[in-house]
N, C-alpha and C positions, 0 to 999 in steps of 0.2 A: 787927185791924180789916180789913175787906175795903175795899178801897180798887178802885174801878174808874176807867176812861177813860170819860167823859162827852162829851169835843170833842178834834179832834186839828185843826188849822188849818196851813198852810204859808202861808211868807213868802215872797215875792221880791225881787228888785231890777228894776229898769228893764228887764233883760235877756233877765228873766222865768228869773234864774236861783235857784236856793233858797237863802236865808238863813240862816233860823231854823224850827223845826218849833215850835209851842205845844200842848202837849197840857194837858184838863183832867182834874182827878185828883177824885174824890167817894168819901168813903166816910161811916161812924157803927158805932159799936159803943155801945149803947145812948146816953145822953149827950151822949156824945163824938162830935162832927161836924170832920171833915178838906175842905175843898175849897183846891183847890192848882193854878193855871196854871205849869207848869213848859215851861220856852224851852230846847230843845237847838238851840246851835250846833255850828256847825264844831270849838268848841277840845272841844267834850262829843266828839266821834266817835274811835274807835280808829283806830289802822293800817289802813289797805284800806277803811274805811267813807266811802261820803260820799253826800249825801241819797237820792240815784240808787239806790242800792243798798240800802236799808234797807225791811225788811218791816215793814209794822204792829207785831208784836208786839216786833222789835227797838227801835222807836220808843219803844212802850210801857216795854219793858227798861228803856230810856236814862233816860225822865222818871223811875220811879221807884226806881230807886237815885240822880238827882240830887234828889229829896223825901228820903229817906233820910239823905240827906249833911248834906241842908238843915236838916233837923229834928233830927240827931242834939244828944245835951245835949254843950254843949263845958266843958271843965272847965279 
């Protein structure tokens, strides 16, 4: 399924410092419809990363391997 970024949203606090990033996810492969608001925080970022420093497509990385994780079948 092709799944694309629709809306990417950033959160703040008071401080006006960054939260939470919301990206939305859309895809279909014929039928089959996916739309998915997935929220990376702080605990989502690796070593060294933190809002400040993340590119779009890093962003993008992040929501969908945590869609990924999300949706995997647990057994």
């Amino acid at each position: 399924m092709d799944i694309k970024k629709t809306a990417l949203t950033y959160n703040f606090d008071g401080d006006g410092n960054t939260t939470a990033i919301t990206v939305s996810l859309s895809g279909n492969d014929g039928a089959d419809y996916l739309n998915a608001n997935m929220s990376i925080t702080a605990e989502d970022l690796t070593d060294g990363q933190t809002f400040d420093n993340l590119t779009m497509k890093d962003i993008t990385t992040i929501a969908r391997a945590k869609l990924a994780k999300a949706t995997a079948v647990k057994e």
